[in-house]
Z-matrix of the N, CA and C atoms (Angstrom, degrees):
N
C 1 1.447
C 2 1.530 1 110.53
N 3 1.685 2 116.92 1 -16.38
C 4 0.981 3 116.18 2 -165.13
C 5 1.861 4 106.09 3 -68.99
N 6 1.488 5 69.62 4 -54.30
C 7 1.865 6 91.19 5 -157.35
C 8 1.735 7 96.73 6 -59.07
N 9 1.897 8 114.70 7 -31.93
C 10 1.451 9 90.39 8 -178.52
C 11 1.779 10 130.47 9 -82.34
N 12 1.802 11 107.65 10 10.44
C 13 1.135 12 120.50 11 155.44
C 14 0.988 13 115.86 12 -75.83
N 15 1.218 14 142.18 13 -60.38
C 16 1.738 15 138.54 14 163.14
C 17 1.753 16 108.93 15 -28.15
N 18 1.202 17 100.51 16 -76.19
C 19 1.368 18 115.83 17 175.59
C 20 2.119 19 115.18 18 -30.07
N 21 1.380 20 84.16 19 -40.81
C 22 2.217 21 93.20 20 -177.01
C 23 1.406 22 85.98 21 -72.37
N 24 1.756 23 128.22 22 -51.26
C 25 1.676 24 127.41 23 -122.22
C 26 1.747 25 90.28 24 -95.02
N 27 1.808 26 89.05 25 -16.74
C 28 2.211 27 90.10 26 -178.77
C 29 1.539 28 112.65 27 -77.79
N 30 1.771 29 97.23 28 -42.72
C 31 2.281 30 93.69 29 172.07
C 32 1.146 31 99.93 30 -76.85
N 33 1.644 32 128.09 31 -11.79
C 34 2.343 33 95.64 32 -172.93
C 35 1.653 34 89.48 33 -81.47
N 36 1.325 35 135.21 34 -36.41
C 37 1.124 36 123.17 35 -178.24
C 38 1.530 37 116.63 36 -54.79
N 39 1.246 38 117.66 37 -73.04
C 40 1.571 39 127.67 38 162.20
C 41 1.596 40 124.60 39 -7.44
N 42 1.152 41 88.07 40 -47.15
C 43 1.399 42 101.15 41 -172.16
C 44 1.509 43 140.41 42 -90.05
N 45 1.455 44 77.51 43 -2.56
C 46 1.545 45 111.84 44 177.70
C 47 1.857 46 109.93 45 -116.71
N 48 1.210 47 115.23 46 13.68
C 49 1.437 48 121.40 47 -162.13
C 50 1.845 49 96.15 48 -72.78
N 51 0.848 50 122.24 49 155.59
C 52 1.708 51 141.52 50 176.59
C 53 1.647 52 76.74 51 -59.74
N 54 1.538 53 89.17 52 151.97
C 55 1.343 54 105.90 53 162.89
C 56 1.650 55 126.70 54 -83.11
N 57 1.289 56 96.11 55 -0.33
C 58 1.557 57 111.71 56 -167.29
C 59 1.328 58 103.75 57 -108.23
N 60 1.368 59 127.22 58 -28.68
C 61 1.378 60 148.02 59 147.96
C 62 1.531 61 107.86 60 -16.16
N 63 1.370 62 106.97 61 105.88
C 64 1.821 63 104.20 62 145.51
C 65 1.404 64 132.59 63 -107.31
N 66 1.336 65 134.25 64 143.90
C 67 1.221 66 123.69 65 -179.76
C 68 1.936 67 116.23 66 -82.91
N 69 0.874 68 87.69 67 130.23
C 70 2.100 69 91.24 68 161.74
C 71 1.462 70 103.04 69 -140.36
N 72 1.601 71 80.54 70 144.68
C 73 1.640 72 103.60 71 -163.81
C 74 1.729 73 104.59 72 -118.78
N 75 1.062 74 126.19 73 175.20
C 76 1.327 75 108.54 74 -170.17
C 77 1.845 76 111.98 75 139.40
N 78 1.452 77 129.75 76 126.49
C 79 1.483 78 134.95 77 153.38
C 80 1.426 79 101.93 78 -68.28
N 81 1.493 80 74.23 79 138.69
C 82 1.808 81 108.64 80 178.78
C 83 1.435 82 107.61 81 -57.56
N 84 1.135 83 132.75 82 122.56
C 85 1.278 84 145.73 83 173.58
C 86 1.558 85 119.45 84 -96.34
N 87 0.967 86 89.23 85 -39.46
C 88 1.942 87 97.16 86 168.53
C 89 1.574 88 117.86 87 -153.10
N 90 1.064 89 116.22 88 162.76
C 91 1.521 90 125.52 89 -167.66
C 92 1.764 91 106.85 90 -138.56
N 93 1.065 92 100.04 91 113.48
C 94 2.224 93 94.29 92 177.42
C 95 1.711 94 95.03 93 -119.53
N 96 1.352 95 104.02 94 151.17
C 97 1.530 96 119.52 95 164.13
C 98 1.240 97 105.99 96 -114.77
N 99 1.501 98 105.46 97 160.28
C 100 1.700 99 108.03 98 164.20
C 101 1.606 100 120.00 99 67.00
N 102 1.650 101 97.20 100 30.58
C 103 1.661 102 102.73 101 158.61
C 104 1.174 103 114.09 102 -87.80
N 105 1.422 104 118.92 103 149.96
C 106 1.346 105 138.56 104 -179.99
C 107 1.849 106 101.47 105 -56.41
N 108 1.199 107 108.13 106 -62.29
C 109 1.301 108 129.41 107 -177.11
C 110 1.580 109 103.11 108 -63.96
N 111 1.413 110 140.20 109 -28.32
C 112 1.297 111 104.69 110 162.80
C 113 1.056 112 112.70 111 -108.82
N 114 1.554 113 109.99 112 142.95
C 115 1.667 114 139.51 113 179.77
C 116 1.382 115 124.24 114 -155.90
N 117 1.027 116 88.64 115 133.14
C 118 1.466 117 99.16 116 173.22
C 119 1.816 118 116.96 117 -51.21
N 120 1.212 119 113.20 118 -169.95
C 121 1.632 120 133.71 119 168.55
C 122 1.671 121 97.91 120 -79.81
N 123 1.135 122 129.26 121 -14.56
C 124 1.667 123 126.57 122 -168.38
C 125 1.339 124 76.32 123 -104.85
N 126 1.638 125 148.50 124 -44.77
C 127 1.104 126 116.02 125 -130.38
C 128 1.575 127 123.37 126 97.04
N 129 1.123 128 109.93 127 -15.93
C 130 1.623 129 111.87 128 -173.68
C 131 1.929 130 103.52 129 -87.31
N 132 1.344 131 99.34 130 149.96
C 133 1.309 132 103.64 131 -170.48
C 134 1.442 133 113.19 132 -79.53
N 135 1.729 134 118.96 133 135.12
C 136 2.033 135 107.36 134 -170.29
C 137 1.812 136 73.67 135 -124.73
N 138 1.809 137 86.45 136 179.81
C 139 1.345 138 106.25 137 -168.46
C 140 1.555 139 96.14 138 -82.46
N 141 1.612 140 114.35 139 146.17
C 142 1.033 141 134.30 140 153.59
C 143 2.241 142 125.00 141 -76.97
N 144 1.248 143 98.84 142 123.54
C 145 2.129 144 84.25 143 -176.33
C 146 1.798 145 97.28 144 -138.47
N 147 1.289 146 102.24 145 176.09
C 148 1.202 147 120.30 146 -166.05
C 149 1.741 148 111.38 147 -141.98
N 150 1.272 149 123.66 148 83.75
C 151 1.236 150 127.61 149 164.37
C 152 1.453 151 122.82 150 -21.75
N 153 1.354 152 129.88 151 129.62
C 154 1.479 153 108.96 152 -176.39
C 155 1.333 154 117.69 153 -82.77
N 156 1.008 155 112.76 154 160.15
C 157 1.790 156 119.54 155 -170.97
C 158 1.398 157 114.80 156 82.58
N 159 1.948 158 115.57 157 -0.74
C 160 1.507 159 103.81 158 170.01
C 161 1.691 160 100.30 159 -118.41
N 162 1.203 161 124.89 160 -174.99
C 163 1.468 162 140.11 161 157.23
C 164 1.112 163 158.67 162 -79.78
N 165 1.438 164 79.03 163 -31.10
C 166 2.150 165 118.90 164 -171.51
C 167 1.910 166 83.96 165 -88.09
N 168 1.617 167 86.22 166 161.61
C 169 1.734 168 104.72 167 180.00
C 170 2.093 169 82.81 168 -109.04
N 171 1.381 170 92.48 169 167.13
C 172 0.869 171 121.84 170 169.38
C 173 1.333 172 130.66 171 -132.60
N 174 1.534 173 127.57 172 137.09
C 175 1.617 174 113.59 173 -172.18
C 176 1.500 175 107.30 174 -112.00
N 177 1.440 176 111.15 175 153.98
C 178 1.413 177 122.07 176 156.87
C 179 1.291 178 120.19 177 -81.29
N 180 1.636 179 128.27 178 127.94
C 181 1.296 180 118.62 179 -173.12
C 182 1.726 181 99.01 180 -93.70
N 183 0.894 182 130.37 181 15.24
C 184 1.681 183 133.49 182 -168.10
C 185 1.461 184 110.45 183 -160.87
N 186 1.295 185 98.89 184 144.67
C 187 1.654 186 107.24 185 169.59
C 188 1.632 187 121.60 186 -78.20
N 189 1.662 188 96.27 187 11.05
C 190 1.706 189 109.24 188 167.00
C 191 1.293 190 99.31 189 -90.95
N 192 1.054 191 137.58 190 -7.44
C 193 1.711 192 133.33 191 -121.07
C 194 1.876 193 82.74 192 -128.23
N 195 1.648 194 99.67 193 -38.15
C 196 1.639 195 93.00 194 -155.76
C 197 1.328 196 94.51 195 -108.79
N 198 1.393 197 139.54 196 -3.17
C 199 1.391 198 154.87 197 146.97
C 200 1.508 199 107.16 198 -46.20
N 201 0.840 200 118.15 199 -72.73
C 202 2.055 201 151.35 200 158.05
C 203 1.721 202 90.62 201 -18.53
N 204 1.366 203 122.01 202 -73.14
C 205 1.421 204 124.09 203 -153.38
C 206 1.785 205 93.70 204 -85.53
N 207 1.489 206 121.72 205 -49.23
C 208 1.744 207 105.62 206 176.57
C 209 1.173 208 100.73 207 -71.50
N 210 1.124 209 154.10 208 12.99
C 211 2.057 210 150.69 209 129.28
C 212 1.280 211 110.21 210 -35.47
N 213 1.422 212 98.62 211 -58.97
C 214 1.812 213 137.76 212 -164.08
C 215 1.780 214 88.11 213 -55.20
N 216 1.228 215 113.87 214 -94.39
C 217 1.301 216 139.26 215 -178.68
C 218 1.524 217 108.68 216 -29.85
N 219 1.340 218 106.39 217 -80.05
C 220 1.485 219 94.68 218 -173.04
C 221 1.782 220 140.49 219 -81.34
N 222 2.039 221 93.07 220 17.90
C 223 1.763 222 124.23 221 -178.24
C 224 1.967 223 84.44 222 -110.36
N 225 1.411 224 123.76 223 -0.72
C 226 1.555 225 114.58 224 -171.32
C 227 1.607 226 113.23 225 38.19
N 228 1.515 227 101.58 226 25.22
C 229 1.312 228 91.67 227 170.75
C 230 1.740 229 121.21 228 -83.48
N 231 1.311 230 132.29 229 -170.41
C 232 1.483 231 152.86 230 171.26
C 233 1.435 232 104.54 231 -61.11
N 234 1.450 233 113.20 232 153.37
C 235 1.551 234 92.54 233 178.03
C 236 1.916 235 92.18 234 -161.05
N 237 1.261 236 110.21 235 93.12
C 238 1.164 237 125.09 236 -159.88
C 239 2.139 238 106.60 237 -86.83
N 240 1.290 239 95.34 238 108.20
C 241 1.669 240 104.09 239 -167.12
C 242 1.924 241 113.36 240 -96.56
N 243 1.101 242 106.08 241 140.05
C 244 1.622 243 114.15 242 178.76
C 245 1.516 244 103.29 243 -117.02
N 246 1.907 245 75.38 244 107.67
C 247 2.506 246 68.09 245 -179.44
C 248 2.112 247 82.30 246 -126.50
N 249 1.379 248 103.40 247 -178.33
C 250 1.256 249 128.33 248 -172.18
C 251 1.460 250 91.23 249 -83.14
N 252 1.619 251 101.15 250 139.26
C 253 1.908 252 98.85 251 -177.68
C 254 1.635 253 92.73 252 -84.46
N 255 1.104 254 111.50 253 -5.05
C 256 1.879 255 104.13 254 173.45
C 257 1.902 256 107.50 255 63.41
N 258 1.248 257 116.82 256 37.37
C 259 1.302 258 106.22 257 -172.15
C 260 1.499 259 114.01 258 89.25
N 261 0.997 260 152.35 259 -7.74
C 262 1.352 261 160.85 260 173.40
C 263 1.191 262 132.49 261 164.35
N 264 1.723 263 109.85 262 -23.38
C 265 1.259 264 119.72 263 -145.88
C 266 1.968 265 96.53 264 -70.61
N 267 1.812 266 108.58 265 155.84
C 268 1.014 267 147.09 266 178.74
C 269 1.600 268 107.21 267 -68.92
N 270 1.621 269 117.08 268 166.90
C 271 1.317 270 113.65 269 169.03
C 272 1.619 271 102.76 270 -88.01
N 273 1.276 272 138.20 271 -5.65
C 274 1.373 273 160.24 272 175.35
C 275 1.698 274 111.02 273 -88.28
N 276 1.211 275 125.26 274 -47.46
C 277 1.539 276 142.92 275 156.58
C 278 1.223 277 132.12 276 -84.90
N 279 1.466 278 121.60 277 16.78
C 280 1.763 279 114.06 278 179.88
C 281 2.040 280 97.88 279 -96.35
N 282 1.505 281 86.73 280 160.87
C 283 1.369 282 92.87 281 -166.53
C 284 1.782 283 94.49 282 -72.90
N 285 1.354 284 113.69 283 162.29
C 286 1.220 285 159.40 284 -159.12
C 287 1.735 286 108.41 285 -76.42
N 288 1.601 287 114.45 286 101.65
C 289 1.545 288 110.23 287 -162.64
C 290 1.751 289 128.75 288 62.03
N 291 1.456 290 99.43 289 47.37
C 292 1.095 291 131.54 290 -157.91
C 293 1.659 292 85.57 291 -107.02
N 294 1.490 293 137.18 292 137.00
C 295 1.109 294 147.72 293 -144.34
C 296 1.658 295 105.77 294 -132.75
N 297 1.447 296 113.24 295 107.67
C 298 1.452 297 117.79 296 -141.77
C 299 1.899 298 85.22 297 -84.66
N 300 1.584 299 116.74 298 156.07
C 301 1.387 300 116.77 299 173.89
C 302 1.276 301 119.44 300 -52.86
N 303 1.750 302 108.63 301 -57.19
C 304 1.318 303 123.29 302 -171.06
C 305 1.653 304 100.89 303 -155.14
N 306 1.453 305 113.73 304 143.82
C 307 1.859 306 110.73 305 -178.82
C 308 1.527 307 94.72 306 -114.84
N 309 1.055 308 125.70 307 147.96
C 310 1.750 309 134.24 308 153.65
C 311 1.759 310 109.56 309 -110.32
N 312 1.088 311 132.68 310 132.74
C 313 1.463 312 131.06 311 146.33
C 314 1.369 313 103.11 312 -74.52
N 315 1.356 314 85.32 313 149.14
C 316 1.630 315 110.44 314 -167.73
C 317 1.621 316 95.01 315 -114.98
């Protein structure tokens, strides 16, 4: 019952994604704290990570967000990210601490 709540709560999200929205999927390869560049809406500092197989960092805008990804990381599970294609950009080409919409583990 568990997994088919995850499973409903992963397509109502999906399906509702920005149209501008791309997905990248990918284990956490690295994890940084205490960047300038990531912050929350308070201002408070979240963890910065890096999907493997891309370059760019990525930020958590919430301490749900960076809870969510050390889940991710230390279950070695999938960790499927919704950032803004920014005009075209790639999950390989988005700019650097770029603040994903919403993440699901897979």
């Amino acid at each position: 019952m568990k997994y088919l709540k995850i499973t409903f709560l992963s397509l109502f999200f999906v399906s509702y994604a920005n149209a501008g929205d791309i997905s990248c999927s990918g284990k956490i390869s690295m994890l940084m704290a205490d960047h300038n560049s990531c912050k929350d809406s308070n201002g408070k500092k979240q963890l910065a990570f890096k999907l493997k197989g891309t370059q760019s960092w990525l930020c958590n805008g919430s301490d749900t967000a960076s809870s969510l990804i050390l889940s991710a990381k230390m279950a070695d599970k999938t960790l499927s990210v919704y950032i803004s294609d920014a005009g075209g950009a790639t999950c390989g080409t988005h700019a650097n601490y770029l603040k994903p919409s919403y993440s699901i583990i897979n």
